[in-house]
C-alpha angles and dihedrals in degrees: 000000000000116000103023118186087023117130098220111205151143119246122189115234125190081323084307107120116214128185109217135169117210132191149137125061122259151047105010107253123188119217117191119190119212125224148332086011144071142235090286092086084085101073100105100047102026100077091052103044079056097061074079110015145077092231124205118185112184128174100226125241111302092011130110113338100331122114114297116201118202128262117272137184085262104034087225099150080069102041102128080236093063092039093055091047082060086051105047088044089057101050092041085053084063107055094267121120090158128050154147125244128212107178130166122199116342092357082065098053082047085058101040090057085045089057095053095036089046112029095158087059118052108063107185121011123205111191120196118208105324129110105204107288088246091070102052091053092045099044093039114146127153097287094058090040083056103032099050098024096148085069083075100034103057089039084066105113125277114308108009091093100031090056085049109049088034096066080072117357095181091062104044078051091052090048096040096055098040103075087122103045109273139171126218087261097062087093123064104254094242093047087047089050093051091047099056101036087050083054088056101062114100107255103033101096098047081050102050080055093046086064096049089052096056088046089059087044142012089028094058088049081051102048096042083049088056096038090048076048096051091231112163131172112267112201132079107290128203122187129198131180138188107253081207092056137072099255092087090038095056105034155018095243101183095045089038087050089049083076107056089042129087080185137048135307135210148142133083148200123326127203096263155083121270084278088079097154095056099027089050120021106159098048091044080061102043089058099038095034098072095030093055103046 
């Protein structure tokens, strides 16, 4: 059984509901899980963060089995504003008011607007395989169209995507999540099960679009606001990236990252795909676990 030990429940926040599992004693520590999955990504380094950690496991905004508002023109409701104010009611909720964030994919681009929103809140930030959203738009060339094609593909307008993914959502999963080669065992069975139940919901794939069209959109209008404004995270910022993936092809992401931080930076590659929580575990925790205490 994933997550022994873990309280799983459902917490109302501002009318959004959000699943969550919580566990460990300690300092509160925030985990975000990156698409198209769920907060079950965390099995394998959740249990023991928690050995020293308060640790809080929530599915996002649209994901798993949390709330899912409906599309709209601006694709407000995902903004990552709107995503992190979910994430910093929640934690409050819970007696937190400080707190440290690991987040991987577009939980990482949630933590990274709540680091800059909330900048009281969030004490040490730990980032996996992601450059600011901003940058890869600004920067984008062929091999980011074609790398990352499903950027552009799930930011199509509503329902282009959804009609498509829908006709066999355990394929498109199959294909999203193998941009390094992959067989259906690479995911822990009862990770796998929750991913794609959590797909079959009504409501998750537009979802999952919704987010890559604010992406394309609101948040962009977000993220220039907050560089004219000179806005930068504050607290102490590690970065890793997959050695297998395109982060470290693409870009230099420390030296990329110095440039959205007032505070340090540190961090670097792992020997792993862009799935680095569940492909390598143990160095994922050897990075975050001293960083984060």
């Amino acid at each position: 059984m994933i997550f022994e030990g873990f309280v799983l429940e459902e917490r109302d926040v501002a009318g959004q509901t959000l699943r969550l599992r919580r566990g460990g004693e300690g300092p509160p520590l925030l985990l975000l899980h990156g698409n198209p999955q769920t907060h079950a990504m965390w099995h394998r380094i959740a249990p023991l963060l928690a050995e020293r950690h308060t640790v809080i496991c929530p599915d996002l905004r649209g994901y798993g089995f949390s709330g899912k508002p409906g599309p709209t023109p601006d694709h407000a409701p995902y903004a990552k504003r709107a995503m992190a104010a979910d994430m910093l009611g929640l934690m409050r909720g819970l007696g937190h008011e400080r707190f440290r964030v690991l987040a991987h994919d577009r939980g990482a681009r949630v933590a990274h607007r709540l680091a800059l929103d909330a900048p009281e809140a969030v004490e040490r930030l730990a980032l996996l395989d992601i450059v600011p959203t901003i940058e890869h738009f600004e920067r984008t060339d062929m091999a980011f169209a074609l790398g990352y094609y499903h950027w552009f593909f799930l930011a199509q307008k509503h329902d282009l995507p959804e009609r498509m993914i829908l006709r066999d959502v355990e394929d498109w999963f199959d294909l999203q999540t193998s941009r390094e080669p992959k067989d259906r065992g690479f995911f822990h069975p009862e990770a796998r099960a929750d991913y794609l139940a959590a797909l079959r919901r009504p409501g998750t794939v537009t979802a999952i679009c919704e987010d890559y069209r604010a992406a394309a959109t609101i948040d962009l209008e977000h993220d220039r606001a907050s560089r004219a404004a000179g806005e930068k995270i504050r607290c102490p910022l590690m970065v890793l990236w997959g050695e297998k993936g395109k982060i470290g092809q693409w870009y230099q992401p420390l030296e990329l990252w110095q440039g959205y931080a007032a505070g340090p930076v540190s961090g670097g590659p792992v020997r792993s795909g862009h799935y680095l929580a569940e492909e390598a575990p143990e160095a994922v925790l050897a990075a975050v676990g001293p960083f984060l205490r």
